[in-house]
MARGULO-789937 format. One record per residue (C-alpha): x, y, z. Coordinates in nm, 4 decimals. Example, Ala and Ser with C-alpha at 12.3 -4.5 7.8 and 13.67 -1.06 7.14 Angstrom:
<pts>
<u->1.2300&v->-0.4500&w->0.7800>
<u->1.3670&v->-0.1060&w->0.7140>
</pts>
This chain:
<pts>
<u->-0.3967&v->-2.5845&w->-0.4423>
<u->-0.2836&v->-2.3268&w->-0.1921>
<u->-0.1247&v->-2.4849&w->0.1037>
<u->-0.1726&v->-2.3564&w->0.4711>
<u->0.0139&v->-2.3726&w->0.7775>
<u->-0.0857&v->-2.2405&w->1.1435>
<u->0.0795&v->-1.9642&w->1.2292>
<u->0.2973&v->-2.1194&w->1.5348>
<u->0.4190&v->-2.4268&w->1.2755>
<u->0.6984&v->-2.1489&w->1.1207>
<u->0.7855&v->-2.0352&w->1.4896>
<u->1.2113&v->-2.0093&w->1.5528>
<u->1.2729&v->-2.0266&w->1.9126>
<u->1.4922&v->-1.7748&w->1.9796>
<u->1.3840&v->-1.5300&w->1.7134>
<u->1.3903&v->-1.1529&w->1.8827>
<u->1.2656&v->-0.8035&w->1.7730>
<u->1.5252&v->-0.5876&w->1.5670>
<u->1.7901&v->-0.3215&w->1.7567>
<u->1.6871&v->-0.0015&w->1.8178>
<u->1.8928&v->0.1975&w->1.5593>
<u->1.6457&v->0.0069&w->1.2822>
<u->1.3807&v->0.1858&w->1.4396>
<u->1.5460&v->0.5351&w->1.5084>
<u->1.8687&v->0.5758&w->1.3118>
<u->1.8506&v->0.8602&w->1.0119>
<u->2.1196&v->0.6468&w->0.8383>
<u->1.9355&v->0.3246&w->0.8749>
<u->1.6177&v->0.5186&w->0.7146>
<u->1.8310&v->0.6580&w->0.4360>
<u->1.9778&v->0.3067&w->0.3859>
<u->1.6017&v->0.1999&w->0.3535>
<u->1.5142&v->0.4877&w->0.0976>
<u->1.7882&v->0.3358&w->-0.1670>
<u->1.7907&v->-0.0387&w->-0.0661>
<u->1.4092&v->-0.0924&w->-0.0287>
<u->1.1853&v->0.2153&w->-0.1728>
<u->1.4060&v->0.1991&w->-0.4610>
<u->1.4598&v->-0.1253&w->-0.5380>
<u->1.0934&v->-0.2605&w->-0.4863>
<u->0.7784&v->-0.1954&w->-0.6621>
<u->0.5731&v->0.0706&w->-0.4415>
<u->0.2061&v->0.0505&w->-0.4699>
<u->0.0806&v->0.4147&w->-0.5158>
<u->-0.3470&v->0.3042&w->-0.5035>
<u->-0.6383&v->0.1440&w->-0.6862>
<u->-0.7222&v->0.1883&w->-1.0192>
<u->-1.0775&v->0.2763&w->-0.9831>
<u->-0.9847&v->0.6278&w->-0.8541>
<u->-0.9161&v->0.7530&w->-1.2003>
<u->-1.1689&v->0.5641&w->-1.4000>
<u->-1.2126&v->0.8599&w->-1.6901>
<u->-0.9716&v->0.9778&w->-1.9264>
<u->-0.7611&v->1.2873&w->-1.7535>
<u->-0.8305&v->1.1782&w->-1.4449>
<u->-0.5292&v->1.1930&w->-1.2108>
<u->-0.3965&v->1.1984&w->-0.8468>
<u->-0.0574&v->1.2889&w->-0.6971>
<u->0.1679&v->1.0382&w->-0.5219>
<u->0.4478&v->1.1767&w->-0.3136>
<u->0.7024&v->0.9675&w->-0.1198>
<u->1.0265&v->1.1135&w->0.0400>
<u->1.1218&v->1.3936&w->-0.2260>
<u->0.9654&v->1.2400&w->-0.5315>
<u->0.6232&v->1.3445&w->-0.6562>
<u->0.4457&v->1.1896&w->-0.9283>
<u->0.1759&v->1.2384&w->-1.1233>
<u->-0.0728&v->0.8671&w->-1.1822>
<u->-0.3418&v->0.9364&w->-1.4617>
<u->-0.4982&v->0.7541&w->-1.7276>
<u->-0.4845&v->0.8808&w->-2.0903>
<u->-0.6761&v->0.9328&w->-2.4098>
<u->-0.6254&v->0.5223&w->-2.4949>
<u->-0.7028&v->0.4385&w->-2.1378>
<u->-0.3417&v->0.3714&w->-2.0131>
<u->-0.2623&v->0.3861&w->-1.6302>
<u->0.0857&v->0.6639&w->-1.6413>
<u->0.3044&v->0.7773&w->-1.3913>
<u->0.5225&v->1.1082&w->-1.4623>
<u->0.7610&v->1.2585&w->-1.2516>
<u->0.5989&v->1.5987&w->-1.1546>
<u->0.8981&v->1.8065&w->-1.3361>
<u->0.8807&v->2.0234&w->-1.5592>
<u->1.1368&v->1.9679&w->-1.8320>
<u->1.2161&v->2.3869&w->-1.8751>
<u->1.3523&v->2.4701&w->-1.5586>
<u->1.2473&v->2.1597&w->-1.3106>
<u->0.9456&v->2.3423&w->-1.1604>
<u->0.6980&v->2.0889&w->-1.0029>
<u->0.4306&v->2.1465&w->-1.2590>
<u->0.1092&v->2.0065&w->-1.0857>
<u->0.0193&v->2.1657&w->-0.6737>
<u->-0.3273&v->1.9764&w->-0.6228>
<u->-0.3531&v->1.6617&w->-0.4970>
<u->-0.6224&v->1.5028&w->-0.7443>
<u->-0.8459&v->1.6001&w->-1.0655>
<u->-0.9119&v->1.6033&w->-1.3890>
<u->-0.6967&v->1.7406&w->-1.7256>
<u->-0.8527&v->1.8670&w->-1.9245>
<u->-0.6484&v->1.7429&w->-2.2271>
<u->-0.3191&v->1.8573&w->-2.1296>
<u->-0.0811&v->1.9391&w->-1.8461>
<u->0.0253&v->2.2655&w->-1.7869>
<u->0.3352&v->2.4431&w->-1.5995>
<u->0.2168&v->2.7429&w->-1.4405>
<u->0.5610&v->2.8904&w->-1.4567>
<u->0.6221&v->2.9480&w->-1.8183>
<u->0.3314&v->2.7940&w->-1.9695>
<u->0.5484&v->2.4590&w->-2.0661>
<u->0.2570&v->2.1814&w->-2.1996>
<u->0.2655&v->1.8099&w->-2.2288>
<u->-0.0201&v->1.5596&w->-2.3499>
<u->-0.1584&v->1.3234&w->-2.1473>
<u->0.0986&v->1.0763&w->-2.2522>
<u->0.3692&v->1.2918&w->-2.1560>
<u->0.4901&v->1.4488&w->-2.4803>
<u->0.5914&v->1.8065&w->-2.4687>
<u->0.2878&v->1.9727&w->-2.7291>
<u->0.4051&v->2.3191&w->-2.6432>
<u->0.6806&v->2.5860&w->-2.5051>
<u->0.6471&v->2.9139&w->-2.5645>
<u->0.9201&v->3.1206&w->-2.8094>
<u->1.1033&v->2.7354&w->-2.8194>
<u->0.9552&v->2.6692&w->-3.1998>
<u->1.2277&v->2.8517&w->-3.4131>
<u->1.5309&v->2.7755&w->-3.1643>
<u->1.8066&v->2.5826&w->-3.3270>
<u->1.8956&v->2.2564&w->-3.2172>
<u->1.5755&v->2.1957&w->-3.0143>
<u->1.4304&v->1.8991&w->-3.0311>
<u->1.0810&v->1.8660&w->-2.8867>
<u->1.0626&v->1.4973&w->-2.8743>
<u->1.3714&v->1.4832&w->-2.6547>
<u->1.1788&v->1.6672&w->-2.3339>
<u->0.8723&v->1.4717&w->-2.2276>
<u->0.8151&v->1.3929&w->-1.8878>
<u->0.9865&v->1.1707&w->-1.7681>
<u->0.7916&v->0.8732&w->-1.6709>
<u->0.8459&v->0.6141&w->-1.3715>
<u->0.8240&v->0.2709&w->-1.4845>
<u->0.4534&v->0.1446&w->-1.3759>
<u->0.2550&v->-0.1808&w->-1.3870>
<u->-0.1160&v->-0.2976&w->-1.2959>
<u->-0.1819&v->-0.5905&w->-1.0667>
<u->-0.5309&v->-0.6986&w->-0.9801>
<u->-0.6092&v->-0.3362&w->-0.9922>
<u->-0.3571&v->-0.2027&w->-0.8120>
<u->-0.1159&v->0.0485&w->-0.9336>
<u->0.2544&v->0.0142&w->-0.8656>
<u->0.5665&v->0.2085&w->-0.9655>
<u->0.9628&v->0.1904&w->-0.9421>
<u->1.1231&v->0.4839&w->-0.7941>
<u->1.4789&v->0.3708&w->-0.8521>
<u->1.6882&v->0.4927&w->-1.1750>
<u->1.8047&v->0.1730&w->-1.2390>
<u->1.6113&v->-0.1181&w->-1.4421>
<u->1.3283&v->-0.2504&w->-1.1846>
<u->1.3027&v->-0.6025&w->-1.2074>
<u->1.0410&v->-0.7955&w->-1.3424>
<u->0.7084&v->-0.7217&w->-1.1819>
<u->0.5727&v->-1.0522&w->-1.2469>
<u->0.9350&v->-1.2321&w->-1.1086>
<u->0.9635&v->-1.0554&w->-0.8362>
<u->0.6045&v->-1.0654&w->-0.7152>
<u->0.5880&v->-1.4743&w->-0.8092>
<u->0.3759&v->-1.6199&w->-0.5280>
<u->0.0670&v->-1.2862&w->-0.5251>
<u->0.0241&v->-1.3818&w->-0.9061>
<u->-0.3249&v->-1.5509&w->-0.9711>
<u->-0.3552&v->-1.5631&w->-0.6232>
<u->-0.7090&v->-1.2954&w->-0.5502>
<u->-0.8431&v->-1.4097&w->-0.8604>
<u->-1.1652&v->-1.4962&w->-0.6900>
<u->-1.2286&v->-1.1293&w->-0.5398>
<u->-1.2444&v->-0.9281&w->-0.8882>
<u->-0.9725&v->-0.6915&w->-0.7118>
<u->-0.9865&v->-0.5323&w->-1.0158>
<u->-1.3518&v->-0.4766&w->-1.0635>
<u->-1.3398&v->-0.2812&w->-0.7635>
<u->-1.4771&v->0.0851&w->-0.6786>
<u->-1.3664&v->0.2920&w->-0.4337>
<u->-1.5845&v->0.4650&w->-0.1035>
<u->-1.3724&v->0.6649&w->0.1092>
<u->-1.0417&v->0.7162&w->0.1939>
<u->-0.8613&v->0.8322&w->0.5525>
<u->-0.5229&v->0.9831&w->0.5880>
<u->-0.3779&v->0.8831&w->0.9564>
<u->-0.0551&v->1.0484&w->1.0432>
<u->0.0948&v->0.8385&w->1.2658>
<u->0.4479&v->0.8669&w->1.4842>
<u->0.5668&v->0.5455&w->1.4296>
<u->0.8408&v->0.3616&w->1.2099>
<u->0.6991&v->0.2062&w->0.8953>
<u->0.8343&v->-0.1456&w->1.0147>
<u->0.6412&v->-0.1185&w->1.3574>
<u->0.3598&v->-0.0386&w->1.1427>
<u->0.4188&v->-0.3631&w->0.8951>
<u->0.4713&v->-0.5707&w->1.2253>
<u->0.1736&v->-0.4850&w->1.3969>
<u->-0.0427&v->-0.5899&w->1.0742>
<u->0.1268&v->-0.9233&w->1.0925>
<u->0.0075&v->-1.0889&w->1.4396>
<u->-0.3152&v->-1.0614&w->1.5795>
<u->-0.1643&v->-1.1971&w->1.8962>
<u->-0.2785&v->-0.8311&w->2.0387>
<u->-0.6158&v->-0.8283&w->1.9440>
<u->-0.7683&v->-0.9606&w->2.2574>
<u->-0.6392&v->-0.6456&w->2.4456>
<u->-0.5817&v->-0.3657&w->2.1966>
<u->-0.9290&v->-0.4752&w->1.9489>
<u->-1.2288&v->-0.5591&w->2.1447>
<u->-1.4512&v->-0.5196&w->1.8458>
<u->-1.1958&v->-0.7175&w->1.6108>
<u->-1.2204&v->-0.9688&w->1.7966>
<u->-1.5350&v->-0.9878&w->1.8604>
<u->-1.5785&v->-1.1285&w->1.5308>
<u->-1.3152&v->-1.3630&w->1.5018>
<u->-1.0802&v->-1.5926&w->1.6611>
<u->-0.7446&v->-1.4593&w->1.7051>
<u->-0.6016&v->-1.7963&w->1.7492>
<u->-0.7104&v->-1.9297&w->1.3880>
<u->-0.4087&v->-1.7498&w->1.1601>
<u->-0.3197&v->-2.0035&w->0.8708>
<u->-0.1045&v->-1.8825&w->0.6850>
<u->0.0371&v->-1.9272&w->0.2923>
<u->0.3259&v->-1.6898&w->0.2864>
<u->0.5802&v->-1.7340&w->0.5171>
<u->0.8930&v->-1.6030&w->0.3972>
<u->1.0095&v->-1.3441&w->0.1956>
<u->0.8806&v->-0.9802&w->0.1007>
<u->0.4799&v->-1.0982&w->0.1162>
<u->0.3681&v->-1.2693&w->0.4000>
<u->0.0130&v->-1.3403&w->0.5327>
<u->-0.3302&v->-1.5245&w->0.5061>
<u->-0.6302&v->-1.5820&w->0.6613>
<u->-0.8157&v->-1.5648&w->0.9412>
<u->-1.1892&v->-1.6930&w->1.0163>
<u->-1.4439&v->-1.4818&w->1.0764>
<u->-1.7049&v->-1.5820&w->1.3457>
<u->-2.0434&v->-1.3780&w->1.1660>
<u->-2.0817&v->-1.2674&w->0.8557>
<u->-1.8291&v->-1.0313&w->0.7697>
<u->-1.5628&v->-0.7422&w->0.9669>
<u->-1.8273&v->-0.4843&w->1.0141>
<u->-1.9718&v->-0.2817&w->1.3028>
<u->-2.2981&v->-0.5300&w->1.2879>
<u->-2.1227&v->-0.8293&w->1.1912>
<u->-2.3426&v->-0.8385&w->0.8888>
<u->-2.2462&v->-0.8453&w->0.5587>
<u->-2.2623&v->-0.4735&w->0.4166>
<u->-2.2309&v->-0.5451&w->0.0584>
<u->-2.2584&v->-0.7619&w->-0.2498>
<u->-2.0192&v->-1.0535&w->-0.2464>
<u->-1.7020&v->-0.9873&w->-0.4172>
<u->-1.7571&v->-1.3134&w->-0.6419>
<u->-1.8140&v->-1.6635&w->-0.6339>
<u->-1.5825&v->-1.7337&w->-0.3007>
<u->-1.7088&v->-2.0668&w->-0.1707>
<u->-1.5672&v->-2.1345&w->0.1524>
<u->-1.3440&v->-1.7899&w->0.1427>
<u->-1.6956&v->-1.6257&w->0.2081>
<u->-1.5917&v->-1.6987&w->0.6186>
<u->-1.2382&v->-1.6241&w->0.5747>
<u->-1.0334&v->-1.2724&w->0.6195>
<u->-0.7445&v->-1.2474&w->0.4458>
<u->-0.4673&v->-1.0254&w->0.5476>
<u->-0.1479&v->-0.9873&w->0.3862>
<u->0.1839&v->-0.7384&w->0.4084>
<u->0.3393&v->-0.6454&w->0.0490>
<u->0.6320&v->-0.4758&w->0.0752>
<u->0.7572&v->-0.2132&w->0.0811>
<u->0.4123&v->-0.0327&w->0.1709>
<u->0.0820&v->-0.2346&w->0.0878>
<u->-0.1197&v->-0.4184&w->0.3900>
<u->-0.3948&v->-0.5395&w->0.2244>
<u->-0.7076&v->-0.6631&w->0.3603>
<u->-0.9232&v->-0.8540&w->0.1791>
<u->-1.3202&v->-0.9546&w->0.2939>
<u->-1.5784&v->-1.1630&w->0.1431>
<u->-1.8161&v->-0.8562&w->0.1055>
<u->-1.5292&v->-0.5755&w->0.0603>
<u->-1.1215&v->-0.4744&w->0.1084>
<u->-0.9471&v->-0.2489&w->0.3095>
<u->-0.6203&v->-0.1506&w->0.2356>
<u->-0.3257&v->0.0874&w->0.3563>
<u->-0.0214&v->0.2217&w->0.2097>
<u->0.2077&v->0.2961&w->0.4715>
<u->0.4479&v->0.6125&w->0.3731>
<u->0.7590&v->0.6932&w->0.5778>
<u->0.8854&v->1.0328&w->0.5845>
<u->1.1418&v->0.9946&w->0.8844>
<u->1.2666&v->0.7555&w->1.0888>
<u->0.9866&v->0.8053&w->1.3216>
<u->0.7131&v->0.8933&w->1.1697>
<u->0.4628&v->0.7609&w->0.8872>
<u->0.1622&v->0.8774&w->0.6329>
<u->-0.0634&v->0.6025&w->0.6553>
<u->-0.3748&v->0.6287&w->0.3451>
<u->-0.6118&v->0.3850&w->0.3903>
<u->-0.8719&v->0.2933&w->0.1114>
<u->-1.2455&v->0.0550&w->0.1392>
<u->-1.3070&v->-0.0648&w->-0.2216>
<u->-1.6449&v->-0.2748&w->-0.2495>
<u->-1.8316&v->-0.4878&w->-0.5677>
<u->-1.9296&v->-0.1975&w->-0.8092>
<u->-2.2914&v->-0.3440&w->-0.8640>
<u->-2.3672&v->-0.2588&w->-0.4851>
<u->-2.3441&v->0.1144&w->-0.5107>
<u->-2.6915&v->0.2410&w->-0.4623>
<u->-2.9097&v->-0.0434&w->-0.3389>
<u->-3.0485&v->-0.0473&w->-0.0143>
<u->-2.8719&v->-0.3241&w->0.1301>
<u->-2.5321&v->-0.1134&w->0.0519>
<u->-2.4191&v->-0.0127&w->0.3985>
<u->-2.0045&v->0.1084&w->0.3257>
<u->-1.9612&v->0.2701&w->0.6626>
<u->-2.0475&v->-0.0149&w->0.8595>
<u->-1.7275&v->-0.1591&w->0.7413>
<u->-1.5255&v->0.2145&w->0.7813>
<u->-1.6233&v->0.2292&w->1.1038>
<u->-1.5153&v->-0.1156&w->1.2140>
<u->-1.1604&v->-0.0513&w->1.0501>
<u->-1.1494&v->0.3137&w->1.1634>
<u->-1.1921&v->0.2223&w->1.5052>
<u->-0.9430&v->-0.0644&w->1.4831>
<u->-0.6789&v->0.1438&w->1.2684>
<u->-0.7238&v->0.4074&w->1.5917>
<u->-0.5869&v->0.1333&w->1.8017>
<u->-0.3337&v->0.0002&w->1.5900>
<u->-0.1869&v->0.3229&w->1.5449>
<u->-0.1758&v->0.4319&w->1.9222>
<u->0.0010&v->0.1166&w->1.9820>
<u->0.2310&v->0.1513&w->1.7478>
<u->0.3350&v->0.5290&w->1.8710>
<u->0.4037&v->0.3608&w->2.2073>
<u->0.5927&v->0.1106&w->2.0895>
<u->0.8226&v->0.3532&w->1.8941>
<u->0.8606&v->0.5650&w->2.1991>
<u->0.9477&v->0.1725&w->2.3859>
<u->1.2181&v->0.1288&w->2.1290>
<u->1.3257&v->0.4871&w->2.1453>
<u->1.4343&v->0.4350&w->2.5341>
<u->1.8096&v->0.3766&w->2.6554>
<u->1.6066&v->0.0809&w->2.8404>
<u->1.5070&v->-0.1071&w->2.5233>
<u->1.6565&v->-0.4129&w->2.3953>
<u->1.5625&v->-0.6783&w->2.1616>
<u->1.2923&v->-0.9120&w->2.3004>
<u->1.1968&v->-1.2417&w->2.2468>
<u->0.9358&v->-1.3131&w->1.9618>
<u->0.6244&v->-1.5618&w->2.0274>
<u->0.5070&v->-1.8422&w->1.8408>
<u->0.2003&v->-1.6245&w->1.7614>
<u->0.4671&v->-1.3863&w->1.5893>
<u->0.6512&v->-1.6179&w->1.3336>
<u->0.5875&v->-1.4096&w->1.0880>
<u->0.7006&v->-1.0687&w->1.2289>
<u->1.0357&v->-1.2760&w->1.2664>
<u->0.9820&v->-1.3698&w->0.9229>
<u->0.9421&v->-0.9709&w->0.7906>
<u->1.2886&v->-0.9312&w->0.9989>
<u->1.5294&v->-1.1895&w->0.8532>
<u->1.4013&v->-1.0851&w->0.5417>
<u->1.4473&v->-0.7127&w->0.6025>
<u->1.7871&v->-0.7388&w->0.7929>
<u->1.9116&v->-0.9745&w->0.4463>
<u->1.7944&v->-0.6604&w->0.2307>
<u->1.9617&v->-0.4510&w->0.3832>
<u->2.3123&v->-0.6320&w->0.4764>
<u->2.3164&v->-0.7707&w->0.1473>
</pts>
């Protein structure tokens, strides 16, 4: 049985916000790149938005890009987006479908959908070439509940299932990965990714910044499940039916969910997944740092599959309600990089509505002394 505690119960008097070089500092973002980005498993999106064979979508962090498909046996892949010739990136749009094959468009270089090189022109009679030893190079990748993660770092990732211990089991309930996706928004967004991560973790700013939020719930009733560590969050209760425009449910149920059917669930997975989770739907960003300063921010509304295309199927009800309320989020987090940014700012003191923002920093600041 999952065990809850109120949000104020893992309070540490004295806890303050982080210095302003982990905010600003190219170094400190570089140290991030290798010591976090590289080292933990980054979620690159759901499943359902390659549900065919050849279906595919790029994923591009710092200077990687990588190429997430599913093959001829129905495999989820990840490949670098190299070309083994000459190290051309071999694929320029951002999603699609292959036909049966991937194709450099600078010397015709071809690989199969699971990444073996099938052809390269004038290479067939060259001595001492061995096809077999140039596929593309693939990232190492695993499914969880749907969603798709992958390693960026060149050394051996550890255990997906070890390090990610307390999520395991845990959404069974919601069919996470049953779901099918609706729409998806890009925000760009001048913020650090850790103001963004923050933000998500305390609603103690949803009475000002979130009229409509909080509307439709009480921003007092965070219980919480994860408290320390990499993944922290829970749930809050929701006042109507479900986080919508209306306050009506806009969808099928996500499953059987008992008293989780009045319940939001929110929780931070680092390095980049904030994942909401409804009884009728979930929202969910990945947050994608390109400088100290700034951050891609892609988020996703995935609902029960059997509600697509009956009447009582109303997905934007539940877009706009988040779009409006990522609009705010995101302004506030812009001014609170240009706060931190100032030759006035210095670390603050945290509230006991913001244990677990002090949580996300001694776990951060131990990553990255370590």
């Amino acid at each position: 049985m999952t065990t809850f505690f109120k949000t104020a119960e893992h309070y540490v008097a004295g806890s303050m916000t982080l210095p302003q070089k982990y905010y600003t500092s190219d170094e400190i973002f570089a140290r991030e790149k290798e010591r976090i980005f590289k080292k933990y498993w980054v979620c690159v999106g759901h499943q359902s938005r390659i549900p065919n064979a050849g279906d595919y979508f790029l994923f591009n962090l710092f200077d990687e890009s990588l190429i997430v498909l599913r093959d001829r046996e129905n495999q989820i892949r990840a490949f670098y987006n190299v070309c083994r010739h000459r190290g051309t990136r071999v694929c320029e749009e951002g999603e699609g479908r292959f036909s049966g094959s991937i194709q450099c468009s600078y010397h015709a270089w071809t690989y199969g959908l699971d990444g073996k090189l099938i052809g390269a022109p004038f290479m067939k009679d060259v001595e001492g070439f061995r096809w077999d030893e140039f596929p593309l190079r693939s990232a190492p990748l695993k499914v969880w509940e749907g969603f798709v993660f992958v390693y960026l770092g060149m050394d051996e990732p550890t255990s997906f299932e070890e390090l990610h211990a307390p999520l395991m089991n845990r959404f069974q309930p919601w069919n996470l990965d049953r779901l099918k996706s609706h729409q998806r928004i890009s925000y760009d967004v001048n913020s650090n990714w850790k103001y963004i991560f923050q933000n998500f973790n305390e609603c103690y700013h949803c009475p000002t910044i979130h009229p409509l939020l909080n509307k439709f719930t009480d921003y007092t009733s965070g219980n919480n499940d994860l408290t320390e560590g990499p993944f922290l969050g829970g749930f809050m209760e929701i006042t109507n039916e479900s986080m919508t425009v209306t306050g009506r449910a806009c969808a099928l149920p996500l499953g059987q969910l008992g008293e989780n059917s009045k319940r939001g669930y929110y929780y931070s997975i680092l390095p980049n997944l904030l994942l909401n989770i409804h009884p009728d739907y979930v929202m969910f960003h990945l947050v994608l740092p390109d400088a100290p300063g700034h951050s891609l921010i892609v988020s996703e509304w995935l609902f029960n599959p059997e509600s697509f295309g009956r009447d009582d199927f109303h997905p934007q009800e539940a877009v706009d309600f988040w779009h409006e309320t990522n609009l705010q989020d995101w302004h506030v987090c812009e001014l609170g990089q240009l706060g931190v940014s100032s030759q006035a700012y210095s670390p603050g003191w945290y509230t006991p509505r913001e244990s677990l923002l002090a949580a996300f920093d001694r776990h951060y600041l131990k990553i990255m002394r370590d």
